[in-house]
N, C-alpha and C positions, 0 to 999 in steps of 0.2 A: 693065258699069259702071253704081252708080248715078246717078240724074241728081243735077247738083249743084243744091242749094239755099240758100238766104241766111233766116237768121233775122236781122231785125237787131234790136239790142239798145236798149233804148229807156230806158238810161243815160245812151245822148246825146241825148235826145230835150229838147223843150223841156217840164219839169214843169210849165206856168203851163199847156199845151197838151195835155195829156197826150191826150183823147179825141181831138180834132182830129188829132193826130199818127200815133196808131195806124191813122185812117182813112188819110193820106197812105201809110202805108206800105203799106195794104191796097191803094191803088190804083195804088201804085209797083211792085205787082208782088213783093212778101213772100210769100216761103211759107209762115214763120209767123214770130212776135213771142217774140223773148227778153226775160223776163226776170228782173232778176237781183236775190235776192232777198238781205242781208245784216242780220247781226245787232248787227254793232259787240264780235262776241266770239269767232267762228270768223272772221270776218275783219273789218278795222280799220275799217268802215266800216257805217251805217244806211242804209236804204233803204226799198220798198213793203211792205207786210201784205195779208192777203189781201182787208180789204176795198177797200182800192182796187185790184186784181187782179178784184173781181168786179163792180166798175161801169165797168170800161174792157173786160171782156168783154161788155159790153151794144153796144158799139160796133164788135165786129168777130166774122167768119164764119172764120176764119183759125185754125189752132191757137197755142193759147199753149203756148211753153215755156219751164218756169219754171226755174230755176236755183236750188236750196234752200245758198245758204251760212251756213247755220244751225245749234247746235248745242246740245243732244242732238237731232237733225234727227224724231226716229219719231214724236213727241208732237205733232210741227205737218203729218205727213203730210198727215192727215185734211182740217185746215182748208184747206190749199191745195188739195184734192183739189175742194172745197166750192165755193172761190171759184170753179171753173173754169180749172184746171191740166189741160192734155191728157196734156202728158210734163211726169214731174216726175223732176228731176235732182238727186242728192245726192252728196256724197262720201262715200267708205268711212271716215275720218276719225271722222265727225260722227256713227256710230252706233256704239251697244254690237255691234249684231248686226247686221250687214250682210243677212247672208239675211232675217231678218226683215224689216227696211225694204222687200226688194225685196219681197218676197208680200204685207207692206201697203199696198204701191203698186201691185202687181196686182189684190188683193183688189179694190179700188178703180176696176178696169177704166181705169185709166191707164197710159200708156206709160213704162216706168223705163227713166230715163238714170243712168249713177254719171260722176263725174266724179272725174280726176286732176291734181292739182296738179303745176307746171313737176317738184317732187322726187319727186313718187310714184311708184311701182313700178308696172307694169303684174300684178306678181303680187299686189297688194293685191285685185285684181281679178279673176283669171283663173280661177279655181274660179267665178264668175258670169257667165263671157259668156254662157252659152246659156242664161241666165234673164232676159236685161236683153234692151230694144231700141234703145241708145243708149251710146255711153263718150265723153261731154267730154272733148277734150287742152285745159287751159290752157296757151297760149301767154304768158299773163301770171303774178305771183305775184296772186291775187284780192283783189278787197279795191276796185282803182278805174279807173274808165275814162281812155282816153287814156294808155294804157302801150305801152312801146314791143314789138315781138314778139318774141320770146326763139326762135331759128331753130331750137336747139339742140332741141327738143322734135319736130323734125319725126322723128326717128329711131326716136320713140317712137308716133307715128303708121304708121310705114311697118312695124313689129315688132307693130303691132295689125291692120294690113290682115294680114301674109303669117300672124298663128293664125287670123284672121278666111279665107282662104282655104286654108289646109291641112285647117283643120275644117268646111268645108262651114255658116259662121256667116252668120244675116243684120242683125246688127245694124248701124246709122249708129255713123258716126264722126264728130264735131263736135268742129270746132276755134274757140277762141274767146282772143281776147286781142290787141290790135295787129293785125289783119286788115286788110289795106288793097290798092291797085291793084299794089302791087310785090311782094306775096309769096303775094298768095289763088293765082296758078299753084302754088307750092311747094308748098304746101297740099294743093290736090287732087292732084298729083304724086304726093305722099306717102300718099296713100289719105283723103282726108277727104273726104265729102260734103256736111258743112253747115258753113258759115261763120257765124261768129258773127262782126259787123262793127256799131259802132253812130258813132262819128267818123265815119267814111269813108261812112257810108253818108247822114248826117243834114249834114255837111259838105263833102264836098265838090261841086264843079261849081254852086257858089251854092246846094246845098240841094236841087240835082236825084235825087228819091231813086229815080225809076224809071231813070234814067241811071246812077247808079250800080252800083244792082241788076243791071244788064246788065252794067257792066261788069265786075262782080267776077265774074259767070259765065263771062264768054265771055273772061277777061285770058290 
């Protein structure tokens, strides 16, 4: 089994802090920094660019990964490749040519995550496992933090571990959306190795994020 890991997502972080923050999390014990990049048109909400993505990589030794929900997604590969995107994560959605994207994001000697929304098919996807090293399950519909976890998606996690083990596959499987103390067990249960947690992690326990970090591992 792989070991579990926590990205946490730093949609809940505090913007006013953002450098300061990333080091908290660096020293809380993060094994890398999600995050999550929105266009206000693939989904309902704005957010970072890549250059603030490459002045808060000045401040930490940890991988970023980035979360592209952006669209036509192939045209901004490059720039977040730039900023300093380790894994960059896209939907199948958000490109004309899926394969493409992924050997642009290779090309690029970066790590490709595709990610699936609560309704997507796992077969939007399945002709690419064994070219990617990453499949996001949203547990939320994308778009904004602080939603609540949609359980109903764990099915779709646990039918990506048993092609992920009948085909001798090594990609991570990362779950991300409503993550918190009562369901990160169901989660890994289900076969996920990365959590993707930014409330729970940046909130609770008074803001204890290496406390948390622990706990979402070992719940």
């Amino acid at each position: 089994m792989k070991k579990i890991k926590i990205s946490p997502s730093i949609l809940s972080a505090d913007f006013s802090q953002l450098g300061n923050e990333i080091k908290r999390l660096e020293e809380g014990g993060a094994d890398m920094i999600h995050v999550d990049v929105m266009d206000g048109h693939f989904v309902p909400n704005l957010t970072i660019g890549p250059p603030v993505i490459k002045a808060l990589k000045k401040h930490c030794s940890i991988k970023f990964d980035v979360h592209l929900m952006i669209a036509p997604v192939h045209r901004y590969i490059q720039a977040y490749s730039d900023a300093g995107a380790d894994i960059i994560t896209i939907h199948p959605e958000a490109t004309d040519n899926l394969e493409n994207s992924i050997l642009k994001i290779k090309s690029l000697n970066k790590k490709v995550g595709v990610s699936l929304n609560p309704n997507s098919k796992i077969d939007l996807i399945r002709d690419y496992l064994e070219k990617i090293d990453l499949v996001l399950i949203m547990s939320v519909n994308p778009g904004f933090g602080g939603q609540k976890f949609m359980p109903e998606v764990l099915n779709k996690v646990k039918e990506l571990k048993e092609i992920q083990s009948q085909n001798n596959m090594n990609f991570d499987i990362e779950i991300d959306g409503g993550i918190n103390f009562d369901n990160c067990q169901s989660a890994i249960e289900a076969g996920a190795n990365i959590l993707v947690s930014g409330t729970t992690v940046f909130k609770s326990n008074n803001g204890d994020i290496k406390k948390n970090i622990n706990l979402l591992k070992s719940k």
